[in-house]
PAKELUM-685021 format. One record per residue (C-alpha): residue in three letters; z, x, y. Coordinates in steps of 0.1 Angstrom, whole numbers. Layout:
BEGIN
LOVO residuo     w     u     v
LOVO     ALA     Z     X     Y
...
***
This chain:
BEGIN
LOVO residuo     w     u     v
LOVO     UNK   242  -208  -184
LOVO     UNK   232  -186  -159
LOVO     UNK   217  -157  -189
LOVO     UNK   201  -184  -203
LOVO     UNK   181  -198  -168
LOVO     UNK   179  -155  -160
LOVO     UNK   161  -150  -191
LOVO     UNK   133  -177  -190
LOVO     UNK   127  -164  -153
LOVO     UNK   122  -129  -169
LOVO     UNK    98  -139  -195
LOVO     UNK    84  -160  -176
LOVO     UNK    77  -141  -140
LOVO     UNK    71  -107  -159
LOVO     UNK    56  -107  -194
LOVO     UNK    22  -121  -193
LOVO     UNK   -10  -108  -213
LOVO     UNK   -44  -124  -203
LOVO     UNK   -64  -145  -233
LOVO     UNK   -97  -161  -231
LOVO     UNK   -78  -197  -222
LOVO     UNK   -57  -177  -196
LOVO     UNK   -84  -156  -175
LOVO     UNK   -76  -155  -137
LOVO     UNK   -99  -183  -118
LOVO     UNK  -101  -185   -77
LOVO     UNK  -106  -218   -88
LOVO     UNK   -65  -222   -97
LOVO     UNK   -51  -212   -68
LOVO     UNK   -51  -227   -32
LOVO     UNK   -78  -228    -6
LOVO     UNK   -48  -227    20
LOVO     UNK   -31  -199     8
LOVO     UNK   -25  -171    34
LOVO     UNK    -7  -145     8
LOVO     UNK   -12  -132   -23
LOVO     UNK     3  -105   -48
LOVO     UNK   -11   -95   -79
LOVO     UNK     6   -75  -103
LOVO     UNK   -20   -57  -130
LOVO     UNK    11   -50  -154
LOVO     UNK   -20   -41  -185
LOVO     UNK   -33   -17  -164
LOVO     UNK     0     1  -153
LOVO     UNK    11     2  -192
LOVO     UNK   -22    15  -196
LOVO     UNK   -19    46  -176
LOVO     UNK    -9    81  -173
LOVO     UNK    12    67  -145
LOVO     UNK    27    39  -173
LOVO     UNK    34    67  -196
LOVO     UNK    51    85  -167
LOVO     UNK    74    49  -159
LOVO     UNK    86    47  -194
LOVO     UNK    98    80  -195
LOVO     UNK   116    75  -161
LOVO     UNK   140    47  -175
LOVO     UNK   173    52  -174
LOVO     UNK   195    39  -204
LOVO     UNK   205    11  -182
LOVO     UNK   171     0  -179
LOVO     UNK   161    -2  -217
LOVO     UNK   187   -19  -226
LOVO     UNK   178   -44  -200
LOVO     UNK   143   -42  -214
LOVO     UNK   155   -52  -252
LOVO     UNK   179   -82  -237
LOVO     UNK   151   -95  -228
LOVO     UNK   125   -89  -252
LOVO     UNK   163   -98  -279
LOVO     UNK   163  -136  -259
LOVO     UNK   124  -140  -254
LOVO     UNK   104  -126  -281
LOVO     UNK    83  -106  -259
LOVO     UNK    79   -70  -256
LOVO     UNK    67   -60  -218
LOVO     UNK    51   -30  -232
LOVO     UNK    27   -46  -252
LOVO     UNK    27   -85  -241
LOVO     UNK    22   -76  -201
LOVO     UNK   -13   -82  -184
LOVO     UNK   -11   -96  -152
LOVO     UNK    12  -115  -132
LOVO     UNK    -4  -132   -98
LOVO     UNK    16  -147   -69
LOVO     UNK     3  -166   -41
LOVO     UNK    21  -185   -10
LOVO     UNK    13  -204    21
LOVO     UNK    40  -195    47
LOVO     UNK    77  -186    36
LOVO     UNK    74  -159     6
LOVO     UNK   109  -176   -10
LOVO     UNK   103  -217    -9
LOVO     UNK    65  -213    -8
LOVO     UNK    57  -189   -32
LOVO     UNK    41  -200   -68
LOVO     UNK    39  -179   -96
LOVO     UNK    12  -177  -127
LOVO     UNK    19  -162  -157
LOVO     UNK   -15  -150  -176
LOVO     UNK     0  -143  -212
LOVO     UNK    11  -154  -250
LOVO     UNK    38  -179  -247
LOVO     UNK    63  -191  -273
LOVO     UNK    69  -225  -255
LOVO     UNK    91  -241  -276
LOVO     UNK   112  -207  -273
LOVO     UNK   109  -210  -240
LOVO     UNK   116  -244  -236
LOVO     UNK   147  -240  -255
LOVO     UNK   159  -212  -238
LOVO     UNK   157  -235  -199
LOVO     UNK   170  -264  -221
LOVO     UNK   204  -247  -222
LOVO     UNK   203  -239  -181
LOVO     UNK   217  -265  -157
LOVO     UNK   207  -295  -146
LOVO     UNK   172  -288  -169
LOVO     UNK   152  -316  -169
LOVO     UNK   119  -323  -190
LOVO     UNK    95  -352  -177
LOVO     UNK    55  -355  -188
LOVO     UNK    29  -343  -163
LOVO     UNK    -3  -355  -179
LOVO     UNK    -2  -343  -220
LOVO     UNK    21  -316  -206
LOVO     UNK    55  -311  -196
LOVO     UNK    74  -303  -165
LOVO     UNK   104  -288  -171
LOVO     UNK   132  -279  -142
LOVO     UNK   164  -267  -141
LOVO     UNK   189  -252  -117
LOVO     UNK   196  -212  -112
LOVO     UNK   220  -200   -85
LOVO     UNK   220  -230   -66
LOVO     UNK   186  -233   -64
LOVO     UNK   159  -257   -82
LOVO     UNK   132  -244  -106
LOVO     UNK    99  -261  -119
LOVO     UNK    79  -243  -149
LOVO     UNK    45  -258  -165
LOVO     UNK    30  -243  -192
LOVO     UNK    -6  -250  -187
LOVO     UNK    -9  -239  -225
LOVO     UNK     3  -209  -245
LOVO     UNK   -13  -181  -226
LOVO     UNK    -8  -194  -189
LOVO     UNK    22  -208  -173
LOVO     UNK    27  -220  -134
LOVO     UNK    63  -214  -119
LOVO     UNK    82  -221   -85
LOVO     UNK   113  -233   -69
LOVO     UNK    87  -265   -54
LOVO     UNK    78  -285   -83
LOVO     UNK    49  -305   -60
LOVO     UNK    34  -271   -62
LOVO     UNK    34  -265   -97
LOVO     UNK    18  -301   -97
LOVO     UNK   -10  -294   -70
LOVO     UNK   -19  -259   -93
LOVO     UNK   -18  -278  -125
LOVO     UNK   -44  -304  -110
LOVO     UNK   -65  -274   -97
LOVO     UNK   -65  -258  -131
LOVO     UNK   -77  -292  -149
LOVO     UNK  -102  -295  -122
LOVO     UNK   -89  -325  -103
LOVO     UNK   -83  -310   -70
LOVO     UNK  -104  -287   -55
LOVO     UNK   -95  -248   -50
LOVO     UNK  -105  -216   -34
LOVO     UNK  -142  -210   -41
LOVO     UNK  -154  -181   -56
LOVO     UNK  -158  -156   -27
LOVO     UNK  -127  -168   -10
LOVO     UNK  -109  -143    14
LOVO     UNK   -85  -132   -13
LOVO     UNK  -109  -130   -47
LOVO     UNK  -109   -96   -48
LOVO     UNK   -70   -93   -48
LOVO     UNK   -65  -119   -77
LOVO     UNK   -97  -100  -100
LOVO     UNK   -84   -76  -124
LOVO     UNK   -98   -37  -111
LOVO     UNK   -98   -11  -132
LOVO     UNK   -67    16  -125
LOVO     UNK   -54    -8   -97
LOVO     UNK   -16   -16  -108
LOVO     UNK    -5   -39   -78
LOVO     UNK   -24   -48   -46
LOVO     UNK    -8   -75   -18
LOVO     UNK   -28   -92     6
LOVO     UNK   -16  -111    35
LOVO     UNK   -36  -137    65
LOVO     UNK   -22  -151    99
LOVO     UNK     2  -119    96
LOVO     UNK    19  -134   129
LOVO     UNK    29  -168   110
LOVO     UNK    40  -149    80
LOVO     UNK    65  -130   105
LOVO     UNK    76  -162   119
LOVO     UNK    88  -172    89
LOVO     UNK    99  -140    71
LOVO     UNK   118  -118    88
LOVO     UNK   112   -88    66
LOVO     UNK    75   -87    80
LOVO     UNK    87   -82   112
LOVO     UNK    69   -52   119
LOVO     UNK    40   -64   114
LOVO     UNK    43   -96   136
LOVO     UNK    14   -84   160
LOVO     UNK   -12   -74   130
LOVO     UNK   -37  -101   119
LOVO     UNK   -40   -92    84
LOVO     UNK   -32   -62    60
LOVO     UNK   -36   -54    26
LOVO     UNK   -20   -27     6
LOVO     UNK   -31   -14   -27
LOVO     UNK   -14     9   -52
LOVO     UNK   -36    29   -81
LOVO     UNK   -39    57  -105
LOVO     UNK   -40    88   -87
LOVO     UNK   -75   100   -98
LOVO     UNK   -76   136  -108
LOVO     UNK   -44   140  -116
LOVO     UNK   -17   120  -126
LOVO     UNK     3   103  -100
LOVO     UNK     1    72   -70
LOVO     UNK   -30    65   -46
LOVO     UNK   -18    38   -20
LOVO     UNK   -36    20     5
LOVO     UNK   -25     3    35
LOVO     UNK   -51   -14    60
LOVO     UNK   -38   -30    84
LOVO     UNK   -58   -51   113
LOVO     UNK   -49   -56   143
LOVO     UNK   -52   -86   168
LOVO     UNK   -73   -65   190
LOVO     UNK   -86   -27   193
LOVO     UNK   -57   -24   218
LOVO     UNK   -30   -32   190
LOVO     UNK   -44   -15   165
LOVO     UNK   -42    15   188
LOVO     UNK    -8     9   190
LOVO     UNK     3     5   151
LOVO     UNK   -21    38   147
LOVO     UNK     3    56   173
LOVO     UNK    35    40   161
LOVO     UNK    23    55   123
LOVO     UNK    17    93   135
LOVO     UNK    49    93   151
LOVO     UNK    70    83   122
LOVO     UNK    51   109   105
LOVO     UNK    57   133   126
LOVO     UNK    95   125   129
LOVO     UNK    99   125    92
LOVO     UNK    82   159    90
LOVO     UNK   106   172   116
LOVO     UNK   137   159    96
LOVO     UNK   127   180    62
LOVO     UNK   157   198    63
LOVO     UNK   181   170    62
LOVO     UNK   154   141    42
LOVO     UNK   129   167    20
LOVO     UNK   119   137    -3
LOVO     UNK   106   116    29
LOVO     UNK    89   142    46
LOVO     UNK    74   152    16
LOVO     UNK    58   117    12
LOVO     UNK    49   127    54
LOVO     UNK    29   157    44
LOVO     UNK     6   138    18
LOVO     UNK    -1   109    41
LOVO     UNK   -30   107    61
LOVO     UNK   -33    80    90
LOVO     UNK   -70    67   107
LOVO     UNK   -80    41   132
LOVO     UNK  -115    27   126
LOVO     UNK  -117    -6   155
LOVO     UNK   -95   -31   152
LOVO     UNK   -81   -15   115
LOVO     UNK   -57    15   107
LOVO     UNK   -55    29    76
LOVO     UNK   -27    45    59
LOVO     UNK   -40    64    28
LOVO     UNK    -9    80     7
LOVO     UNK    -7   101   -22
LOVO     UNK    20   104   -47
LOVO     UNK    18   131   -72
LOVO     UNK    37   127  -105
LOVO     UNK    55   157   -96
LOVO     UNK    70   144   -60
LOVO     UNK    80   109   -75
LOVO     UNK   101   127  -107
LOVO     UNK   116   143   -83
LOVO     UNK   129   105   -59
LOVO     UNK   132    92   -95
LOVO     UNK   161   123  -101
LOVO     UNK   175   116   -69
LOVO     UNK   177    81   -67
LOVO     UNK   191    81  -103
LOVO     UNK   217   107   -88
LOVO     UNK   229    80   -62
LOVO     UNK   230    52   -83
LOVO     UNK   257    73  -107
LOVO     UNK   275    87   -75
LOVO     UNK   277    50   -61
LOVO     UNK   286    33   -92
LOVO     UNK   314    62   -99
LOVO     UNK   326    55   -57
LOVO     UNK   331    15   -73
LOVO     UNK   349    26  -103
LOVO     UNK   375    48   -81
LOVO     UNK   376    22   -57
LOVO     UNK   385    -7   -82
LOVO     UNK   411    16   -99
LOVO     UNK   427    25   -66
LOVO     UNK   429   -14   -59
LOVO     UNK   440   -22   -99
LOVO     UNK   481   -26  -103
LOVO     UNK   500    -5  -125
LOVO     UNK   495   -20  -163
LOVO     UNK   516   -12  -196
LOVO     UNK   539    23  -191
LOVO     UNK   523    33  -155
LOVO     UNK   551    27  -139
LOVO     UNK   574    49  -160
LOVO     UNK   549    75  -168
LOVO     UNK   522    62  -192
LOVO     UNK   486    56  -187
LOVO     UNK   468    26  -172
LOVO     UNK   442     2  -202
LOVO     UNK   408    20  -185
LOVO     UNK   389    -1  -210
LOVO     UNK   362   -18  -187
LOVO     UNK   350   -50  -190
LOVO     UNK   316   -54  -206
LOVO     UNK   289   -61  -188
LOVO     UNK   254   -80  -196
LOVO     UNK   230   -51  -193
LOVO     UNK   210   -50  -158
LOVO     UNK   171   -60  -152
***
């Protein structure tokens, strides 16, 4: 069952589209909370920059895209508004996902009925359903048809469905990270992150960033023309370190602009970066026109094929001679289907 538990995932995690019972609240989400991602999916389809995404799908990709919408109902073109994600501590166990959008529950429902280990016990006049995908447990709530709460610990979905009824209390109104979870007009994705240093503790990807106190990167519509304006701030634990992270950004800069010859795409990105230290904050402004990322999406496109055609010459050279190969004829080439990729 492991399309079945994929697909509700999907649906669930990516198609969302904000109603009047589904608008974003600080309220809902934790007072403890020391990470947040928000995902303006309405805004993105919205765009030049949206237009520009479509167009850059391989065939791969849209088949993926009508799987999904074949086994959920929902179309991420036109059902996708926002999708918010918020954690205290590791980004895996400790993350909890809402889904702002139109739901067909019992679809839904269905669909993570036939997953394993699925389980479906009352919280309140609602149900919370779980199941099991790749070895690891799953709790979804649907708060009601436009807003669903999802994560691998059900006492979180729990806590969130008591903060959305109003039982428990939640961040107030001009909490650190209110800004991040309201909806901003030409913002597409922004990621916001407290006690940097505890984050890094936990998650080794953040490594990097293990001596920074807080950062927070946003991604928009390039104005003025069509293409990616991105944001990083990142602040330091003192004037000292930020001095540092300021010095450590001009040099990979710089070394990227000296490998152009043998990395053009990266140094490109080099040349329309600019890099500032204000205090105890460095800021890395970027800016992506629609031109330079055609051009990774070509390239990146050209290594997936070369890679994938390296695994197909690889398994044949492995695979043992079938029907007449061995006096003369042809290997069966037929490959085995495959479940399109998301």
């Amino acid at each position: 069952m492991r399309g079945t538990a994929g697909t509700l995932l999907a649906a669930v995690a990516v198609c969302t589209v904000l109603r009047a019972g589904g608008q974003i609240e600080a309220r809902h989400y934790p007072a403890e909370m020391t990470w947040a991602v928000h995902l303006d999916l309405k805004s993105l389809n919205q765009s030049p920059m949206g237009e520009f995404v479509r167009g850059a799908l391989d065939e791969n990709a849209r088949r993926g895209l009508g799987w999904l919408q074949a086994m959920s109902g929902i179309s991420l073109t036109n059902d996708v508004d926002s999708l918010v994600i918020v954690g205290q501590g590791s980004t895996a166990t400790g993350a909890v996902v809402y889904a702002y959008g139109r739901f067909d529950v019992e679809r839904l429902t269905a669909l993570a009925g036939g997953a394993k280990n699925f389980q479906n016990r009352a919280l309140g006049a609602r149900s919370l359903i779980s199941w099991t995908d790749k070895g690891k447990a799953v709790s979804l709530c649907f708060i009601d048809p436009t807003l669903a709460v999802l994560s691998q610990d059900g006492v979180r979905v729990e806590q969130a469905v008591a903060r959305v009824d109003g039982q428990a209390p939640g961040m107030g109104r001009e909490g650190p990270f209110a800004r991040t979870l309201l909806r901003e007009d030409g913002r597409f994705l922004a990621v916001q992150a407290s006690d940097v240093a505890g984050l890094a503790r936990l998650n080794p990807q953040l490594q990097m960033f293990r001596q920074a106190e807080a950062l927070l990167l946003e991604v928009r519509q390039m104005g003025g023309g069509n293409g990616l304006d991105l944001a990083l701030l990142i602040k330091g634990a003192s004037a000292e370190m930020a001095q540092q992270f300021h010095q450590a950004a001009q040099g990979m800069q710089a070394i990227l602009l000296l490998q152009a010859g043998q990395n053009p795409e990266a140094a490109e990105l080099a040349r329309g970066a600019a890099v500032a230290l204000a205090g105890d904050t460095v800021k890395v402004d970027l800016k992506l026109p629609v031109e330079s990322l055609r051009k990774m999406v070509t390239v990146r496109i050209e290594q997936q094929r070369e890679a994938a055609e390296a695994r197909r010459a690889r398994r044949a050279a492995k695979r043992p001679a079938q029907g007449g190969e061995a006096d003369g004829g042809e290997a069966d080439e037929k490959p085995a289907p495959e479940r399109p990729a998301f």
